[in-house]
BAPADREN-918026 format. One record per residue: residue in three letters; x, y negated, z of N, C-alpha, C in turn. Coordinates in steps of 0.05 Angstrom, whole numbers, plus 32768, in hexadecimal, padded with zeros to 4 digits. Layout:
// BAPADREN-918026
ALAXYZXYZXYZ/...
***
This chain:
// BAPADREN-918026
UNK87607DC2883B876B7DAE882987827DB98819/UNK877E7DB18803879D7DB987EF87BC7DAB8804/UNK87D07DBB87FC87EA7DA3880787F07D8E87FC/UNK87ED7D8987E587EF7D7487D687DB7D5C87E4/UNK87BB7D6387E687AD7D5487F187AF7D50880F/UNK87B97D5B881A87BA7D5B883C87CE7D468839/UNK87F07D46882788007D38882C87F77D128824/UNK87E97D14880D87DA7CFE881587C97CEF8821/UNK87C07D01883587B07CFB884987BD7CF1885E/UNK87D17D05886987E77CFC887A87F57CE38875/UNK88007CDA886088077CC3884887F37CAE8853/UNK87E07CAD884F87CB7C95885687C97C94886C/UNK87C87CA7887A87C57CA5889A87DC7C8E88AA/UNK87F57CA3889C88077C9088AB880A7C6C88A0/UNK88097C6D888887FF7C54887E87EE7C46888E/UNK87D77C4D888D87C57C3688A687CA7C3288BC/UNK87D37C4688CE87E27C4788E187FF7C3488EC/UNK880C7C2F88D088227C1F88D488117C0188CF/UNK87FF7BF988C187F67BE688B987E37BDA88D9/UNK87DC7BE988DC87CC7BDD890387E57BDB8918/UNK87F17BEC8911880A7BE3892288197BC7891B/UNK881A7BC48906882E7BB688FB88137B928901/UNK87FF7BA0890187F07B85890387EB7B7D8927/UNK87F67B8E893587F57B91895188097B7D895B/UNK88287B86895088407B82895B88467B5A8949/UNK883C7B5F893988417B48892A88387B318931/UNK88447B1A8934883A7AF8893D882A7AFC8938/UNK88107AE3893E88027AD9892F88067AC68924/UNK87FF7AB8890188107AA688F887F97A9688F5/UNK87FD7A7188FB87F27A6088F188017A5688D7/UNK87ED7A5288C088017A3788AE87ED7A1788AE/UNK880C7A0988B1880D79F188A9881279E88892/UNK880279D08888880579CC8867880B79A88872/UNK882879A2886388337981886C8827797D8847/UNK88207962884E8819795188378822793B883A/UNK881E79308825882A7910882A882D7909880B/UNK883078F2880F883A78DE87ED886478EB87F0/UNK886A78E987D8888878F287CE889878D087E3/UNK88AF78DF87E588C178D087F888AC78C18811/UNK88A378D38824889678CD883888AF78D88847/UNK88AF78F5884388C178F8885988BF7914885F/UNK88A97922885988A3793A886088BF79528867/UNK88D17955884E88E27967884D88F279578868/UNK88F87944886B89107938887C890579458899/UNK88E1793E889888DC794488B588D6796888BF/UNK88D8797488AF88E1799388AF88F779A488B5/UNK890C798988A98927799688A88932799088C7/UNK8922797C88CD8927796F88F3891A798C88FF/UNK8901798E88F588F3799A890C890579BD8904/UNK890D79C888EB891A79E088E6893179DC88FD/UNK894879CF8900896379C5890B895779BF8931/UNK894379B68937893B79B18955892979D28966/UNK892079E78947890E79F2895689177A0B894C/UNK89097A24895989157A36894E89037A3F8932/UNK89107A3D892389017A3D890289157A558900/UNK89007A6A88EA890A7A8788DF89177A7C88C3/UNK892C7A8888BD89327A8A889F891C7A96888F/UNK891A7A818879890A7A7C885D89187A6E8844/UNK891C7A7E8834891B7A7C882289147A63880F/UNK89217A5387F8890F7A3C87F089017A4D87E0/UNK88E27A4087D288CC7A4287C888CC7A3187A9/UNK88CA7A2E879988C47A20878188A57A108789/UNK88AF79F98788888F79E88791888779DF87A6/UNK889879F387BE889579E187DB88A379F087EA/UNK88A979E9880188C079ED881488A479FE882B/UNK88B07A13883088A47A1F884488B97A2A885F/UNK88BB7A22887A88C27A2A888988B37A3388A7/UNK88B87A4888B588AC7A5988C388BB7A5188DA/UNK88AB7A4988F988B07A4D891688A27A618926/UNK88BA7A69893D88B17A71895188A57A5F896A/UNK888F7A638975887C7A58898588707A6E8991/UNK886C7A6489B4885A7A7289C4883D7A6689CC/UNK882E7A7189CE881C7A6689DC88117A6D89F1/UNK87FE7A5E89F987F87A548A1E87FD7A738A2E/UNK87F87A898A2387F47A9D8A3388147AB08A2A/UNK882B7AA08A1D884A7A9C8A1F88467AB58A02/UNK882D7ABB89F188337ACD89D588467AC489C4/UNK88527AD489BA885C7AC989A4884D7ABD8984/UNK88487AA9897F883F7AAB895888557A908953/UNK88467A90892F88547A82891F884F7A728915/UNK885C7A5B8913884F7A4C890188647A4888E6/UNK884E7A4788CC884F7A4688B988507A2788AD/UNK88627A1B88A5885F79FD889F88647A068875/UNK885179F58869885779F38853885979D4884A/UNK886E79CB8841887279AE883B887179B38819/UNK885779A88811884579A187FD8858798487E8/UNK885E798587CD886B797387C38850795D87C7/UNK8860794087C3884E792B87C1884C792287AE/UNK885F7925879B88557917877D8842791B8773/UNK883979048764881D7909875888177920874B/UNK88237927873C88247943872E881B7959873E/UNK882879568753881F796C876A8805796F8777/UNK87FF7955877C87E57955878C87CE79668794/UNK87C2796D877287B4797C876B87B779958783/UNK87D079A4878587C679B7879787C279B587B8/UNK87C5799E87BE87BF799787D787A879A587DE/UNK8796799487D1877A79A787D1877F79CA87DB/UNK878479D687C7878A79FA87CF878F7A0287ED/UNK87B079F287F587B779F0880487A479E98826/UNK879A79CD8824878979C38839877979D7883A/UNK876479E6882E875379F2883387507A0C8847/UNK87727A12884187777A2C884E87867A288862/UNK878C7A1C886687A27A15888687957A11889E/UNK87A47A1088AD87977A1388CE87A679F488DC/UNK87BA79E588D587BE79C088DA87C879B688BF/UNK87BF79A088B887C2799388A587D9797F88B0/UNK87ED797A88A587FA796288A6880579548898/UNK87F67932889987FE7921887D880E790C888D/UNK882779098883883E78FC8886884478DF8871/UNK883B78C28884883F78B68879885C78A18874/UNK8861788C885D8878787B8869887678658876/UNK88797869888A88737849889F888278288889/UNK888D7832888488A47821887D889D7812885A/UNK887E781D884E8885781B8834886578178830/UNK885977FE8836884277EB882E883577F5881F/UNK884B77EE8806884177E787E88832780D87E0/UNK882F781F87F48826783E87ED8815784A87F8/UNK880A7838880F87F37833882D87D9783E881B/UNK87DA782D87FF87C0782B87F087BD784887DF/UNK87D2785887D987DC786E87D087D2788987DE/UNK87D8787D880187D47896880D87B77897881B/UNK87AD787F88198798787C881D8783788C8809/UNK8783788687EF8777788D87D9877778B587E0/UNK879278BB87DE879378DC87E2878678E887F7/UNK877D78D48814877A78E58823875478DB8822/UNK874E78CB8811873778C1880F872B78D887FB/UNK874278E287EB873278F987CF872B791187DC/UNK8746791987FA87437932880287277934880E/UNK871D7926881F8700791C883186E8791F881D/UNK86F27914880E86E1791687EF86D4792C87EA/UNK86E4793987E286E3794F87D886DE796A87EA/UNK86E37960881186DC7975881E86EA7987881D/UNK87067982881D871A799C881B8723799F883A/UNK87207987884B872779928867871C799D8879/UNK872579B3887C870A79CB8892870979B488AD/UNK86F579B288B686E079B588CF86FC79B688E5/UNK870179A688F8870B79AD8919872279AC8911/UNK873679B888FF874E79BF8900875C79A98903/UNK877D79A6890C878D798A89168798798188FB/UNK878D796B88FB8798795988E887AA794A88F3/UNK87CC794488EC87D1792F88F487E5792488E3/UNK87E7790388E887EE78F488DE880378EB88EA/UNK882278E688D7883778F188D8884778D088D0/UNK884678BF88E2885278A388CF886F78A588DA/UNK887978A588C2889778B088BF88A2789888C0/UNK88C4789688BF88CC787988C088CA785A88CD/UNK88BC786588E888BE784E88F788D3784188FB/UNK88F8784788FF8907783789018910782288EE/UNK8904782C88D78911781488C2890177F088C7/UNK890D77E188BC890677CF88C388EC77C388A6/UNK88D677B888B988C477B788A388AD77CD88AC/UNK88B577E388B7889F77F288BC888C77E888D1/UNK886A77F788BD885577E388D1884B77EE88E9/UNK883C77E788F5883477ED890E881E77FF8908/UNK8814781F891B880A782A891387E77826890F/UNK87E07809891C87C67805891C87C377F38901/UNK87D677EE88F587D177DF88DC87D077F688C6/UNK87EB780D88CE87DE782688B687D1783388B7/UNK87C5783B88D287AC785188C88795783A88C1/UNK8799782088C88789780B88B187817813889C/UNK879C7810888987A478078873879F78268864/UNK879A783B8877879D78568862877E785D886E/UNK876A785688758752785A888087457878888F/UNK8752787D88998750789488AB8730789388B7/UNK8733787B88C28719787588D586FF787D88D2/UNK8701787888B386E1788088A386E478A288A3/UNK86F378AD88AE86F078CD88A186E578DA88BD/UNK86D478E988C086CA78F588CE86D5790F88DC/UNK86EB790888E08702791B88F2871879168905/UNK872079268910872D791589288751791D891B/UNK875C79058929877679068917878D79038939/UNK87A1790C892F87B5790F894887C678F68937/UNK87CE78E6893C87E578D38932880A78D78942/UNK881078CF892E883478DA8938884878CB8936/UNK885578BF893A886078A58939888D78B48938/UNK889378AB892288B078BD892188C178B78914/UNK88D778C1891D88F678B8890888FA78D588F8/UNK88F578D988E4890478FC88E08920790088E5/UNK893078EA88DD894A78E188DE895478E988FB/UNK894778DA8918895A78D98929894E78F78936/UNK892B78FE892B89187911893B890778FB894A/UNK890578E3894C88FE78D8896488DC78DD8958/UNK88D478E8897488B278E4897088AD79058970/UNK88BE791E895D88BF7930896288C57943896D/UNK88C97941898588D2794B89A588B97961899F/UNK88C1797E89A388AE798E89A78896798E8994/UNK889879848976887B7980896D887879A3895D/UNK888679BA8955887E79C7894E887079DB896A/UNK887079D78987886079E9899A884A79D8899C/UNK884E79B88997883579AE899F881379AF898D/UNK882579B1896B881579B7895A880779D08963/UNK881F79E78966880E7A06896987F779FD8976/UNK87FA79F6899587E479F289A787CF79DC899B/UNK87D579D4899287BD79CB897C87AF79E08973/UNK87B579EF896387B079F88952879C7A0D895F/UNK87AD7A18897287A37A2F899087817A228997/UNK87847A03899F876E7A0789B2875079FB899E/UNK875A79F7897E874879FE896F873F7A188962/UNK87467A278968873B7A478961872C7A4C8975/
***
């Protein structure tokens, strides 16, 4: 071989070499994609679960808030989970879709506390079903935010009112304060293991 060509040979070698290693030593990462209608609550219940769990520094994003945990699972490995909190304005919506398709738990975060938007979040999660953007088995769950305020309904009247029932998937429901954490005791290990004993 020329030196020139040997040194690039050597060059690539070590290249792949660091790249299997590097895929050896490294977590494995799940992502989470939070959805929801705007002023649900999503960022509030991130910034609980960032402040209660051990969440890596990240960076903000233009368009959505992404923050990264450490999590073990059953056999004490280390991975990660990946949460991406998705804007809810209408404007935004549109990429929900992108989003849902590729994630490993979906979570749509509603406001317990706010009626008059039941019919809102109903409609969005009626287009996603629609349209078949939610993979097969993976944890869906439903995230009713704002139980302490006064006025908020009971959770068998909103997964009513937002029609879950008709969709042909199984849904984890979550009942929470982002405010005090109440309800989120441990939910970024319990998700992982979700997530674990669907793979």
């Amino acid at each position: 071989l020329h030196p020139v060509s040997s040194i690039s040979v050597v060059r690539e070698i070590a290249v792949s070499m660091g790249q299997i290693v590097s895929g050896i030593f490294e977590p494995e990462t799940h992502q989470v994609v939070m959805i929801g209608l705007d002023e649900a609550g999503k960022s509030s219940i991130l910034r609980f679960l960032k402040k209660s769990s051990e969440g890596i520094e990240e960076g903000p994003t233009v368009g959505f808030n992404c923050e990264k945990f450490m999590c073990k699972n059953a056999k004490g490995k280390t991975q990660v989970c990946t949460f991406w909190d998705v804007g809810g304005q209408e404007r935004l919506r549109a990429l929900w879709k992108m989003y849902v398709r590729r994630t490993d738990a979906i979570i749509f975060v509603v406001d317990s506390a706010n009626m008059e938007r039941l019919k809102e979040c109903k409609e969005e999660l009626d287009h996603l079903f629609k349209e078949e953007c939610v993979p097969a088995r993976i944890p869906f769950i439903i995230i009713l935010n704002k139980i302490d305020l006064p006025g908020a309904l009971r959770e068998d009247g909103i997964l009513e009112r937002i029609g879950i029932y008709r969709h042909k998937h199984d849904f984890t429901i979550v009942n929470c304060c982002a405010i005090t954490g109440a309800g989120l005791t441990d939910f970024v290990s319990r998700l992982n293991t979700m997530v674990n004993e669907t793979r």
